[in-house]
PDB file with SEQRES, HELIX, SHEET and CRYST1 records, atoms N, CA, C and O in Angstrom:
SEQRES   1 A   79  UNK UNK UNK UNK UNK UNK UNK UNK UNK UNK UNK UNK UNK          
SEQRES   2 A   79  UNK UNK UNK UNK UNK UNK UNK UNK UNK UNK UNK UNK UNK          
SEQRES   3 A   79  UNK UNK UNK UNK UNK UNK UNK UNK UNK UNK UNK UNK UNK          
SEQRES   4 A   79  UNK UNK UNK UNK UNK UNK UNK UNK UNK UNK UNK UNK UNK          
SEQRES   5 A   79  UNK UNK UNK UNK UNK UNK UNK UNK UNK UNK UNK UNK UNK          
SEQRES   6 A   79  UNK UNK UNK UNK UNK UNK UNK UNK UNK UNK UNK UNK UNK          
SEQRES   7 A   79  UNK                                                          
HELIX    1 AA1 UNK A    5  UNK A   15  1                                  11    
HELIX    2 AA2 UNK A   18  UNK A   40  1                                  23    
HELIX    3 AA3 UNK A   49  UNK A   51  5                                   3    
HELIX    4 AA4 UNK A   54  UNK A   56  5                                   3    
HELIX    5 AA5 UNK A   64  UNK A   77  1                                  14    
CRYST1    1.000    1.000    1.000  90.00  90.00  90.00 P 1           1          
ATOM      1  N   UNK A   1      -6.807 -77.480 -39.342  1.00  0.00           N  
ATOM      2  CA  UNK A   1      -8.076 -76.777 -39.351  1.00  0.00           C  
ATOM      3  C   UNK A   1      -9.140 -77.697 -38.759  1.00  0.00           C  
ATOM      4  O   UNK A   1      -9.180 -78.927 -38.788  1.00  0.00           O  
ATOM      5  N   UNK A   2      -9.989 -76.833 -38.216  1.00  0.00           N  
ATOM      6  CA  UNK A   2     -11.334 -77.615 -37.858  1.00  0.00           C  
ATOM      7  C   UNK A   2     -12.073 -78.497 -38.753  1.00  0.00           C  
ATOM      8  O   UNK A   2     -12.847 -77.878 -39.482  1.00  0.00           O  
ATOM      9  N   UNK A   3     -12.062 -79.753 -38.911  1.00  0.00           N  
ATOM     10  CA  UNK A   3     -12.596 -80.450 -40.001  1.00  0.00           C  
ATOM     11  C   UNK A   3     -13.903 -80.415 -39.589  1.00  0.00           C  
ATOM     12  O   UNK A   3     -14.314 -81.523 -39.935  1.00  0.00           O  
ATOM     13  N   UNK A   4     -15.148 -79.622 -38.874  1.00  0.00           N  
ATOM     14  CA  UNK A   4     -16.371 -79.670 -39.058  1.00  0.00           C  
ATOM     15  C   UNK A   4     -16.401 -78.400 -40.165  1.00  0.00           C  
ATOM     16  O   UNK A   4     -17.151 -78.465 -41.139  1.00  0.00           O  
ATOM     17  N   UNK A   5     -15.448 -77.139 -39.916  1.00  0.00           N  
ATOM     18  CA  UNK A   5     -15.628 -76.062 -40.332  1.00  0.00           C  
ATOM     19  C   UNK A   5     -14.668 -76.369 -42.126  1.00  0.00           C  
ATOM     20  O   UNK A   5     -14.675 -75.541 -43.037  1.00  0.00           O  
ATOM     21  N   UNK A   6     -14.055 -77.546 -42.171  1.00  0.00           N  
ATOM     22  CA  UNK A   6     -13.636 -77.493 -43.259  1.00  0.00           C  
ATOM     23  C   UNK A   6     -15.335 -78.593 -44.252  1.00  0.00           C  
ATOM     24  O   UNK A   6     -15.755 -78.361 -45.385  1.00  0.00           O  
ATOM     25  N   UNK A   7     -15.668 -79.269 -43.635  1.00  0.00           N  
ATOM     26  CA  UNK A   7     -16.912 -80.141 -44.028  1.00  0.00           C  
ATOM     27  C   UNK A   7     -17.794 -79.465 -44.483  1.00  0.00           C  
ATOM     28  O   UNK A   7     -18.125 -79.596 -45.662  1.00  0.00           O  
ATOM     29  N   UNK A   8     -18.469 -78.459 -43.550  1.00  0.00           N  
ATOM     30  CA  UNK A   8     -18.989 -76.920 -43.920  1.00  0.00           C  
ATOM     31  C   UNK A   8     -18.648 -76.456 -45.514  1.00  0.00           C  
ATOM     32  O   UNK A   8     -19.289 -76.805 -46.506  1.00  0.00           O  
ATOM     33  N   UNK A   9     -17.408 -75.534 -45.481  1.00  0.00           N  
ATOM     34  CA  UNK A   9     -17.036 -75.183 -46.554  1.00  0.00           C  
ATOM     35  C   UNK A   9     -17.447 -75.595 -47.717  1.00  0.00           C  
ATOM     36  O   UNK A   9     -18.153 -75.091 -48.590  1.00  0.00           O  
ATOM     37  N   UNK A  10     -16.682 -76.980 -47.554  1.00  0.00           N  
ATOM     38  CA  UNK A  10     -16.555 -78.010 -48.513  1.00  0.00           C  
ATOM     39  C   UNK A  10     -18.049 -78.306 -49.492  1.00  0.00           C  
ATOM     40  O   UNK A  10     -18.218 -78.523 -50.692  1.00  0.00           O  
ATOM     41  N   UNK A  11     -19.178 -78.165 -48.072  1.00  0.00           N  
ATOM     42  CA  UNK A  11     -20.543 -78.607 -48.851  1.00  0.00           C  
ATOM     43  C   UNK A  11     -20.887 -77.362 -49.164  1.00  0.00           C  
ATOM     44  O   UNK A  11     -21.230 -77.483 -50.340  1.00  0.00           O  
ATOM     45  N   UNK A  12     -21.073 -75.796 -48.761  1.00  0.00           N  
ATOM     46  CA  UNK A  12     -21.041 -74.820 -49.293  1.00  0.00           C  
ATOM     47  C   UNK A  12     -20.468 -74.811 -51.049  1.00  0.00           C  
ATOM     48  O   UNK A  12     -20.938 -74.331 -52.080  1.00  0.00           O  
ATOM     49  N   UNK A  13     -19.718 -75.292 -50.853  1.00  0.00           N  
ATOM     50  CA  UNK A  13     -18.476 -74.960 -52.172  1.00  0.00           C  
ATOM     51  C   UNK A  13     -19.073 -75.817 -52.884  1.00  0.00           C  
ATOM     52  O   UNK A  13     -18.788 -75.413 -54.011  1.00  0.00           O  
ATOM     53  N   UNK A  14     -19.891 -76.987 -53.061  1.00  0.00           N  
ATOM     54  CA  UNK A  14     -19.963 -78.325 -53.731  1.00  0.00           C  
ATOM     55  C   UNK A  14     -21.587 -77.115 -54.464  1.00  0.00           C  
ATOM     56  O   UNK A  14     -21.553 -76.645 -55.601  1.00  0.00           O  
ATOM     57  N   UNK A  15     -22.569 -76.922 -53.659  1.00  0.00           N  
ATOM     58  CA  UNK A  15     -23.079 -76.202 -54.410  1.00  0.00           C  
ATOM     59  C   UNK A  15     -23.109 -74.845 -55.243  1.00  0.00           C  
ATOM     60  O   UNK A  15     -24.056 -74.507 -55.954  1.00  0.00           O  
ATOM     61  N   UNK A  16     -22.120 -74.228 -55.084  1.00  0.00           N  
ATOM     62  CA  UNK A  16     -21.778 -73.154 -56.676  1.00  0.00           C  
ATOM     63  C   UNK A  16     -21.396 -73.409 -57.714  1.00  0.00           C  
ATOM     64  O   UNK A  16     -20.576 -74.255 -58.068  1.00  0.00           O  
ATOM     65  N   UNK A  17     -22.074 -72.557 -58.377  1.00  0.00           N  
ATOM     66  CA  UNK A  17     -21.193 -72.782 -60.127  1.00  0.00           C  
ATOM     67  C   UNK A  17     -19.775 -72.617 -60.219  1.00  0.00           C  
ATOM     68  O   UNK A  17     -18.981 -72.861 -59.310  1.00  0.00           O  
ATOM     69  N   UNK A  18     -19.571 -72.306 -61.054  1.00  0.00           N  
ATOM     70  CA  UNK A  18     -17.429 -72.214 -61.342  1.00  0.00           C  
ATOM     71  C   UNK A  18     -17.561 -70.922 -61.218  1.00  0.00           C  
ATOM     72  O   UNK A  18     -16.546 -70.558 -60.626  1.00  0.00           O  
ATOM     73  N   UNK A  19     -18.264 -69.957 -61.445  1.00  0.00           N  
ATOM     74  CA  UNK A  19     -17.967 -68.690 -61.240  1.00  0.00           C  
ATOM     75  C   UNK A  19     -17.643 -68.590 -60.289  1.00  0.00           C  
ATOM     76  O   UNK A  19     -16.430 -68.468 -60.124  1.00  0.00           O  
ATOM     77  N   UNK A  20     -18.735 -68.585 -58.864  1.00  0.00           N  
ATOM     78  CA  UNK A  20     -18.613 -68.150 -57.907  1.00  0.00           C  
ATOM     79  C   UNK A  20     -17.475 -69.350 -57.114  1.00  0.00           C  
ATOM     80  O   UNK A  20     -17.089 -69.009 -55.996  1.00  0.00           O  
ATOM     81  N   UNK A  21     -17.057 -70.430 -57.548  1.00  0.00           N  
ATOM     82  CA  UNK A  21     -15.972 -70.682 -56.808  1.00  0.00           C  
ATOM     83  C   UNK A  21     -14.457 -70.469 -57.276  1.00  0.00           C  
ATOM     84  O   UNK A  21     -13.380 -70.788 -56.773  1.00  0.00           O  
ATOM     85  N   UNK A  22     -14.924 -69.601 -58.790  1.00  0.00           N  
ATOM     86  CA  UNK A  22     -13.123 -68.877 -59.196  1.00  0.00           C  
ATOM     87  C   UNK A  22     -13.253 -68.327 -58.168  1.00  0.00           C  
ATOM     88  O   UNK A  22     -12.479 -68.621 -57.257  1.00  0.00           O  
ATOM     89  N   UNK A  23     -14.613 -67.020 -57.897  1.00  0.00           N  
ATOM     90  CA  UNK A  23     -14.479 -65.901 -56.797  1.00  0.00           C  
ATOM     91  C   UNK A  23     -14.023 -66.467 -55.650  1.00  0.00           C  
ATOM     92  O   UNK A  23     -13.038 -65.901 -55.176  1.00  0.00           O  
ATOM     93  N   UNK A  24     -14.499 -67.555 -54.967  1.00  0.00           N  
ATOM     94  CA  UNK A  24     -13.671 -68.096 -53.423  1.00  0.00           C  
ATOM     95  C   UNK A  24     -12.527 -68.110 -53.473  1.00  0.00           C  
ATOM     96  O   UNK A  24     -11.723 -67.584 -52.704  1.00  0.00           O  
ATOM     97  N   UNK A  25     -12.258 -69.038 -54.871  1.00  0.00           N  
ATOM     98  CA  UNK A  25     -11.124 -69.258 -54.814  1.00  0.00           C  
ATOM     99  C   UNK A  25      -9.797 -68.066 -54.758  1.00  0.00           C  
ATOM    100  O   UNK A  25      -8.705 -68.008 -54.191  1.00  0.00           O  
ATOM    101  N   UNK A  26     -10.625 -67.146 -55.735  1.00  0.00           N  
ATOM    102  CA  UNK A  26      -9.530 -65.382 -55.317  1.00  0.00           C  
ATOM    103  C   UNK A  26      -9.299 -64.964 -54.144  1.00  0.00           C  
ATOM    104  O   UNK A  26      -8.225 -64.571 -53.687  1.00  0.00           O  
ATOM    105  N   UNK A  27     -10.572 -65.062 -53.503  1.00  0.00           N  
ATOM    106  CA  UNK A  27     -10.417 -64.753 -52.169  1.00  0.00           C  
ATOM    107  C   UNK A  27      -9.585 -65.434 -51.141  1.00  0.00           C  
ATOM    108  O   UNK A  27      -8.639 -64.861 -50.600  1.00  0.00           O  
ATOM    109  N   UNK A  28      -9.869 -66.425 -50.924  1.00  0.00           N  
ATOM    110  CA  UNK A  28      -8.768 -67.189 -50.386  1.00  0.00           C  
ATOM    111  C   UNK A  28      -7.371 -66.908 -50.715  1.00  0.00           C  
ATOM    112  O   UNK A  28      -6.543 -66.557 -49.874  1.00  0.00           O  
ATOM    113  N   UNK A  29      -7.030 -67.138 -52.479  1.00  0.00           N  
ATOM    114  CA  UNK A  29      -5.563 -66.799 -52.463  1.00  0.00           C  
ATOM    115  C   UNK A  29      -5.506 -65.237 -52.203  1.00  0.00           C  
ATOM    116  O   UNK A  29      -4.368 -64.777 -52.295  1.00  0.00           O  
ATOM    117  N   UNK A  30      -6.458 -64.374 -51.912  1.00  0.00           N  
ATOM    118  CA  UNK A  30      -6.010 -62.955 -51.127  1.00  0.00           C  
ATOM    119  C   UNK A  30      -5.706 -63.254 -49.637  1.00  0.00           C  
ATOM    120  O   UNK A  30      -4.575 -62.885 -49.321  1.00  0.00           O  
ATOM    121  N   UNK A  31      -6.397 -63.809 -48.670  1.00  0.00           N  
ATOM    122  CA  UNK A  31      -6.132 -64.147 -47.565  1.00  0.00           C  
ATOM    123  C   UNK A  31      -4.919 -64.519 -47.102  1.00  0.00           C  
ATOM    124  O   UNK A  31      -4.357 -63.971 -46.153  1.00  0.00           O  
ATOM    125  N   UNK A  32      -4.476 -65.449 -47.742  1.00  0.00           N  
ATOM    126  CA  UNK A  32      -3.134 -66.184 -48.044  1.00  0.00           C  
ATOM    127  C   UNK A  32      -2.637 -65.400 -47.987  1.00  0.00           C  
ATOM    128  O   UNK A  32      -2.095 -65.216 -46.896  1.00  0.00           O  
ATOM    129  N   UNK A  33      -2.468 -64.564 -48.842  1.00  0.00           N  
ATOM    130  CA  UNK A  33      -0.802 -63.656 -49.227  1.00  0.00           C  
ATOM    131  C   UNK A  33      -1.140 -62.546 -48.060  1.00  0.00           C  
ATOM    132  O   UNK A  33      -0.154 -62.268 -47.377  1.00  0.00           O  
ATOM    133  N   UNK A  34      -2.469 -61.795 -47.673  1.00  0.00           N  
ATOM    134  CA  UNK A  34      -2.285 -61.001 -46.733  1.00  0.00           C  
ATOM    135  C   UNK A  34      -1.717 -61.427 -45.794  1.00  0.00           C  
ATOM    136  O   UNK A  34      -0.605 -61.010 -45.471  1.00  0.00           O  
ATOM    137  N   UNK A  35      -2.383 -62.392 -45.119  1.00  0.00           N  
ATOM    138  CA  UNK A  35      -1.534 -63.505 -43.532  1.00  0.00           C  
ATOM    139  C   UNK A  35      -0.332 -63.537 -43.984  1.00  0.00           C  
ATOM    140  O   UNK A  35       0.223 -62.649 -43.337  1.00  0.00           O  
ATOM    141  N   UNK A  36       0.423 -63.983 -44.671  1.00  0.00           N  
ATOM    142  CA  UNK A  36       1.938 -64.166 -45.184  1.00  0.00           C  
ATOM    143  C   UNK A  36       2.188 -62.549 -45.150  1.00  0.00           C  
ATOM    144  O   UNK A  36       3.325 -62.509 -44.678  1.00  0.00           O  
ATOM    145  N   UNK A  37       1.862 -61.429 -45.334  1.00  0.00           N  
ATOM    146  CA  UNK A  37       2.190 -60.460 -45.782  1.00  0.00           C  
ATOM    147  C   UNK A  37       1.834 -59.983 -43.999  1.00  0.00           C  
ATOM    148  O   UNK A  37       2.766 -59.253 -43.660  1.00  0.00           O  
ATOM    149  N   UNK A  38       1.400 -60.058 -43.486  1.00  0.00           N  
ATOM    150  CA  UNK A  38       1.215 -59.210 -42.498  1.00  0.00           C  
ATOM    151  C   UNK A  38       2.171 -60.040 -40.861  1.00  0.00           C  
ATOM    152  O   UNK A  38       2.405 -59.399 -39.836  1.00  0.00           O  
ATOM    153  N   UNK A  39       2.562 -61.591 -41.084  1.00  0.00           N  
ATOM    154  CA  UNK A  39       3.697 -62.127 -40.351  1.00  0.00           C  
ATOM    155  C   UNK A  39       4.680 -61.511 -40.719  1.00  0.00           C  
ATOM    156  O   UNK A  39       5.380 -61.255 -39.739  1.00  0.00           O  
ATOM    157  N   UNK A  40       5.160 -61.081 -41.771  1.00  0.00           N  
ATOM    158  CA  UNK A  40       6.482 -60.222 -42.051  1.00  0.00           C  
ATOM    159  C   UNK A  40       6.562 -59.190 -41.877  1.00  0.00           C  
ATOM    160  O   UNK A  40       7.704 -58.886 -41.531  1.00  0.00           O  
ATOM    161  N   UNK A  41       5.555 -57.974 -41.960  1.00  0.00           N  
ATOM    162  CA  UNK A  41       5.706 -56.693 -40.977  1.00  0.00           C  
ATOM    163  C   UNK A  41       5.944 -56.906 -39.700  1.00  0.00           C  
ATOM    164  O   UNK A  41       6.064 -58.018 -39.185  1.00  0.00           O  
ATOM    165  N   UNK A  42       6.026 -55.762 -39.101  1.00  0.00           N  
ATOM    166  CA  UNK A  42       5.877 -55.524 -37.507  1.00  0.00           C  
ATOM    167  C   UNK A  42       4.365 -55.187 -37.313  1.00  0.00           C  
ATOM    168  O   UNK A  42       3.600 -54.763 -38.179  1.00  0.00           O  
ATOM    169  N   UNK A  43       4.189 -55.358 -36.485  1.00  0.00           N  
ATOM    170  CA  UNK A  43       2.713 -54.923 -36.092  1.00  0.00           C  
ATOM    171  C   UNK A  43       2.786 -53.770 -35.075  1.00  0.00           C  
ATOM    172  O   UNK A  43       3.206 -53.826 -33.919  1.00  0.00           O  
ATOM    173  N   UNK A  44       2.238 -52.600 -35.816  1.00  0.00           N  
ATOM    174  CA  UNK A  44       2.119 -51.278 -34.890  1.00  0.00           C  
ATOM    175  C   UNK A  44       0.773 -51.420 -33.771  1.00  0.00           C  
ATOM    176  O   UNK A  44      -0.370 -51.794 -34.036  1.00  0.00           O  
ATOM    177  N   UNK A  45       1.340 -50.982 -32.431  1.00  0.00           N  
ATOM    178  CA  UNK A  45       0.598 -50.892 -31.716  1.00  0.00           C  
ATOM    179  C   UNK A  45      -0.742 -49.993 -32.350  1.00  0.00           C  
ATOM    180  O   UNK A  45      -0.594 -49.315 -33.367  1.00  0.00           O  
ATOM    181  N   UNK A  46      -1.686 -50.051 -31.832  1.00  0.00           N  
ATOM    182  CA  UNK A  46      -3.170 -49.184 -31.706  1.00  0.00           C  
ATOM    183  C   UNK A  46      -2.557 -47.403 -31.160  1.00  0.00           C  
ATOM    184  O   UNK A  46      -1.856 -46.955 -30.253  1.00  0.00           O  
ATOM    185  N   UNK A  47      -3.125 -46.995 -32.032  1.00  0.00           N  
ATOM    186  CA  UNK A  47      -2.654 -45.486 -31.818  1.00  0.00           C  
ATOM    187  C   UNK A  47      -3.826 -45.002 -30.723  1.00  0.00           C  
ATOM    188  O   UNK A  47      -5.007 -45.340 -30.647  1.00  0.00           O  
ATOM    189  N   UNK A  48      -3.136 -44.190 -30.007  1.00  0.00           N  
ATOM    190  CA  UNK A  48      -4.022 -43.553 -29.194  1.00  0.00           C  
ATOM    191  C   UNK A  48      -4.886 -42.319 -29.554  1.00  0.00           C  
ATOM    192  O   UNK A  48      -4.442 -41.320 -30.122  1.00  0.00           O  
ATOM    193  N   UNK A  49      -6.068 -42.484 -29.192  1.00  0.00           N  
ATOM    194  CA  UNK A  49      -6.974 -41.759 -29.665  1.00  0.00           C  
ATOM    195  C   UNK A  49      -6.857 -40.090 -29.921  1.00  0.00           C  
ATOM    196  O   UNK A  49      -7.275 -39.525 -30.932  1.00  0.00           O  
ATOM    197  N   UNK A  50      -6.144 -39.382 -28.694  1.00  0.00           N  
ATOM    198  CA  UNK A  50      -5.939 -38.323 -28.345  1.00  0.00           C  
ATOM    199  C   UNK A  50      -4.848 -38.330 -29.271  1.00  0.00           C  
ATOM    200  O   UNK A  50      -4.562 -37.215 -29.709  1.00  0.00           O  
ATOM    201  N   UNK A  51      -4.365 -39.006 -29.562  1.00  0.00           N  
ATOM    202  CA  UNK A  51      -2.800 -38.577 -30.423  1.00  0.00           C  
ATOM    203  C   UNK A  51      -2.451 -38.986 -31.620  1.00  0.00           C  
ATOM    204  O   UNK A  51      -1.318 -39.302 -31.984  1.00  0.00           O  
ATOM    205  N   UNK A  52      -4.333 -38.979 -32.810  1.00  0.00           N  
ATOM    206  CA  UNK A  52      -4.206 -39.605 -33.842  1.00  0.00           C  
ATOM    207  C   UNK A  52      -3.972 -38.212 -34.867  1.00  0.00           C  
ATOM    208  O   UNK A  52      -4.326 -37.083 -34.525  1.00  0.00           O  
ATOM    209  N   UNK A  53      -3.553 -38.414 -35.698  1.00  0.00           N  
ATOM    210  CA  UNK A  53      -3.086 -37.722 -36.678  1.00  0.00           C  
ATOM    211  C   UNK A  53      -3.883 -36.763 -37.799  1.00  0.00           C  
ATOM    212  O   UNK A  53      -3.661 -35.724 -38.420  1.00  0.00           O  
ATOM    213  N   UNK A  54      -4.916 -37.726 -37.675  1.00  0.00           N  
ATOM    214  CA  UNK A  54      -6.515 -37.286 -38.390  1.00  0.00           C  
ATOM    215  C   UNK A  54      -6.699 -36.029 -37.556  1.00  0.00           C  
ATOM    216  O   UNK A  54      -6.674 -35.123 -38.388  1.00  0.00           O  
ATOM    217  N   UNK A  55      -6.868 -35.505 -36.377  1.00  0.00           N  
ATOM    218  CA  UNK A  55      -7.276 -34.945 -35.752  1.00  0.00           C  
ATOM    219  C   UNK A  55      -6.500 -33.415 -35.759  1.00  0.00           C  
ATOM    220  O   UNK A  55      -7.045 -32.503 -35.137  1.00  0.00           O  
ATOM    221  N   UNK A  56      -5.383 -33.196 -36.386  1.00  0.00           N  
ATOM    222  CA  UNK A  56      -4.460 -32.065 -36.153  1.00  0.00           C  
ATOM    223  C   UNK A  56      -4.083 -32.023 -37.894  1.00  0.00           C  
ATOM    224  O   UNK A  56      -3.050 -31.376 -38.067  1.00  0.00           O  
ATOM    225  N   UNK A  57      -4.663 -32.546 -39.174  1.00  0.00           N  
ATOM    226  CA  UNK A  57      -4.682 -32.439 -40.457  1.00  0.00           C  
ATOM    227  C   UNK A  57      -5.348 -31.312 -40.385  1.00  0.00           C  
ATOM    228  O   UNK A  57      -6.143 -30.984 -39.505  1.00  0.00           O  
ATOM    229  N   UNK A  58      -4.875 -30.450 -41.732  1.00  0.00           N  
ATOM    230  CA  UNK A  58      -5.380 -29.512 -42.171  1.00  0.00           C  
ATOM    231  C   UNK A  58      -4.643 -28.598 -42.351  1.00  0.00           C  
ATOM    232  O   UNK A  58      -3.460 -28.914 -42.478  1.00  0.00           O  
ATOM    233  N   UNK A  59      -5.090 -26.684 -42.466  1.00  0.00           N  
ATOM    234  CA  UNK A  59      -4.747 -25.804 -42.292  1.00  0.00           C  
ATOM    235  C   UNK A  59      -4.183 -25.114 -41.141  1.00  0.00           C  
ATOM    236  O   UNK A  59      -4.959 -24.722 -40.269  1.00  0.00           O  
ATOM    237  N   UNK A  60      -2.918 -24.913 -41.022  1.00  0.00           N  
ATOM    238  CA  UNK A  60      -2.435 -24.463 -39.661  1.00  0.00           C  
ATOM    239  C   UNK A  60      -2.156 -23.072 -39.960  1.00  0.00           C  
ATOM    240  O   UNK A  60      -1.269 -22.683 -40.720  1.00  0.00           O  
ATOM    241  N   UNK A  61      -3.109 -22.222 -39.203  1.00  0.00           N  
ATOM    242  CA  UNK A  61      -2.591 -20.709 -39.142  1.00  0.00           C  
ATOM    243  C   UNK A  61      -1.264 -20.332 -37.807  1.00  0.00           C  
ATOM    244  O   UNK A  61      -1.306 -20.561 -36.598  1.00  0.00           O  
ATOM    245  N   UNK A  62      -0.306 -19.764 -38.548  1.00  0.00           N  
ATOM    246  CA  UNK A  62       0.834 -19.274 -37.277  1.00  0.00           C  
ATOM    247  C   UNK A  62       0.658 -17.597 -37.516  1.00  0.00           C  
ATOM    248  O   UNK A  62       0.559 -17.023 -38.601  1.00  0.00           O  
ATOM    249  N   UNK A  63       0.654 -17.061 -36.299  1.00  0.00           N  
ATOM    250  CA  UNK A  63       1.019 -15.812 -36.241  1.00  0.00           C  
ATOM    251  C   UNK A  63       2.314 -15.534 -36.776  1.00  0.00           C  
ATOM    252  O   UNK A  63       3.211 -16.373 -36.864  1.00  0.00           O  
ATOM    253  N   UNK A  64       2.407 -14.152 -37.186  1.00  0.00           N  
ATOM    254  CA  UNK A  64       4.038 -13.579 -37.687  1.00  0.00           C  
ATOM    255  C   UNK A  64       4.954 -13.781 -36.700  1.00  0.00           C  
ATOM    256  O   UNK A  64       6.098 -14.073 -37.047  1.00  0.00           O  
ATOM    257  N   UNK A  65       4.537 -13.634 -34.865  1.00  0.00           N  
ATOM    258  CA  UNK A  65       5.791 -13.884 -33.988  1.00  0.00           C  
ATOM    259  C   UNK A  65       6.642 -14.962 -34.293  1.00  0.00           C  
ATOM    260  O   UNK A  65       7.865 -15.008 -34.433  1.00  0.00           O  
ATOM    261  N   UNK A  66       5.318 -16.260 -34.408  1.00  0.00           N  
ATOM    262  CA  UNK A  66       5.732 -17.720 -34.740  1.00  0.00           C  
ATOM    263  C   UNK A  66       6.505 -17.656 -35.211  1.00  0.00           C  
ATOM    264  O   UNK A  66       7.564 -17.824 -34.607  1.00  0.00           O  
ATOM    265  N   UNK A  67       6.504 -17.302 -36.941  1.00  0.00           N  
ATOM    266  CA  UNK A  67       7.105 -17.586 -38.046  1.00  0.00           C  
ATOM    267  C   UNK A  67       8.319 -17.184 -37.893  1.00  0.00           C  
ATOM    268  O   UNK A  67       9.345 -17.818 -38.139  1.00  0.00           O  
ATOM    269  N   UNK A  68       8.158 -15.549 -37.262  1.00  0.00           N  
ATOM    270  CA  UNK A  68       9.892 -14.932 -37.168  1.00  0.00           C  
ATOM    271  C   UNK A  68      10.537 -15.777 -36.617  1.00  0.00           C  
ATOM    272  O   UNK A  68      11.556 -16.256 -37.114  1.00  0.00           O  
ATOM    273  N   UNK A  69       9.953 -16.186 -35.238  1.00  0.00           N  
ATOM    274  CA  UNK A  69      10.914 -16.934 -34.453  1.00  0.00           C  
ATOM    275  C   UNK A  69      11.708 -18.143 -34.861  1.00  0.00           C  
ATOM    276  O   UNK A  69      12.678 -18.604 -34.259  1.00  0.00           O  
ATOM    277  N   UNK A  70      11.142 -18.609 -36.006  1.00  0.00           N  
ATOM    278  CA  UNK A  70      11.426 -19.798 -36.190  1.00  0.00           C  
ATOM    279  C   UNK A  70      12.582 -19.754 -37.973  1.00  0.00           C  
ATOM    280  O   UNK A  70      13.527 -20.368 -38.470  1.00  0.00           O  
ATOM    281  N   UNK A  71      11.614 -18.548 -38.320  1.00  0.00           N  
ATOM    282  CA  UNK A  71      13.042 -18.176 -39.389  1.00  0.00           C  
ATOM    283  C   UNK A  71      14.520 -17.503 -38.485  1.00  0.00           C  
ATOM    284  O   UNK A  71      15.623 -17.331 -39.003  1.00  0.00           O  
ATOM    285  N   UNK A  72      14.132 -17.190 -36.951  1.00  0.00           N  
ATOM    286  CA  UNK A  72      15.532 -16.775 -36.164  1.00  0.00           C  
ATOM    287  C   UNK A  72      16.651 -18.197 -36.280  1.00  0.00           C  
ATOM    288  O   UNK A  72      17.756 -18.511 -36.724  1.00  0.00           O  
ATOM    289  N   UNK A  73      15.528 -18.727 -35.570  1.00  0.00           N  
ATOM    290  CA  UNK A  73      16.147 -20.465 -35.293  1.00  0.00           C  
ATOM    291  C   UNK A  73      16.734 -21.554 -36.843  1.00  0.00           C  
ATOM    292  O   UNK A  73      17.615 -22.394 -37.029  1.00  0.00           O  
ATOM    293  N   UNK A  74      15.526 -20.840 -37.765  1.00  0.00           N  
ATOM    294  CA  UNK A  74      16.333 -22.053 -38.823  1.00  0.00           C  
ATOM    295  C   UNK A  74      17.467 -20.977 -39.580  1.00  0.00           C  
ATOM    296  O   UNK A  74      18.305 -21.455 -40.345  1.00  0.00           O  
ATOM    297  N   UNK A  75      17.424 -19.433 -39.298  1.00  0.00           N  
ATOM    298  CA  UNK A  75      19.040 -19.119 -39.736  1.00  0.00           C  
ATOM    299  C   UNK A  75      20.171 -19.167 -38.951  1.00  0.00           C  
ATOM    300  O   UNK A  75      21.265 -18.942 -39.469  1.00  0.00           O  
ATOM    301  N   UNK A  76      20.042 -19.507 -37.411  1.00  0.00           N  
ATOM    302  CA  UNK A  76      21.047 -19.234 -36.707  1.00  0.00           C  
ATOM    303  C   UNK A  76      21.955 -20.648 -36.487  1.00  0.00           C  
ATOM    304  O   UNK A  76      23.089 -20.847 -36.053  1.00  0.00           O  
ATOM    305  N   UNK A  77      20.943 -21.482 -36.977  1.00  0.00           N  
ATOM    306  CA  UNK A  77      21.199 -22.930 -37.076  1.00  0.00           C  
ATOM    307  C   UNK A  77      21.797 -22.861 -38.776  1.00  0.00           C  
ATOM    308  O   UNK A  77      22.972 -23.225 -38.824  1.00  0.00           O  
ATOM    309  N   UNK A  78      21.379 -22.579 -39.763  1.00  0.00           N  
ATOM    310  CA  UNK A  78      22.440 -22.726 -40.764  1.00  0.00           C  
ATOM    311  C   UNK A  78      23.022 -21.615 -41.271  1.00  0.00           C  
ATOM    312  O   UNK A  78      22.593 -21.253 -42.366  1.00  0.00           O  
ATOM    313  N   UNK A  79      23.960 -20.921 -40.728  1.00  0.00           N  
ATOM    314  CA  UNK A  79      24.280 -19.840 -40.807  1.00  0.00           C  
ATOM    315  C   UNK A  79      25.437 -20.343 -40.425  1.00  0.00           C  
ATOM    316  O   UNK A  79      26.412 -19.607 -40.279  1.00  0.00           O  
TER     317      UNK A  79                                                      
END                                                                             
């Protein structure tokens, strides 16, 4: 690490009470385990805008043709 940016810290940290450096200190060990936690996934690309998922949620009305057609297809397939 950058030892100006750890010097920093360090004198930051020298002036709080114990409270607020349990709180750093949580935070940090959250950081930790996220970074550790997020090298072991895969990392999904950036979804494309046009093809986010948010955008097609909701209520989907189908006409009756739809529906028949598709109760044709899911009986002729398990039938």
């Amino acid at each position: 690490m950058n030892t100006s940016i750890e010097t920093s810290i360090l004198e930051h940290l020298h002036r709080l009470d114990e409270r607020r450096k349990a709180e750093v200190l949580d935070f940090v060990e959250y950081l930790a385990t996220k970074s550790n936690a997020a090298s072991i996934t895969v990392s999904w690309p950036n979804l494309d805008p046009e093809r986010d998922l948010a955008r097609f949620q909701g209520v989907l009305q189908f006409d009756e043709d739809a529906v028949a057609y598709q109760r044709r297809i899911r009986d002729s397939e398990w039938t």
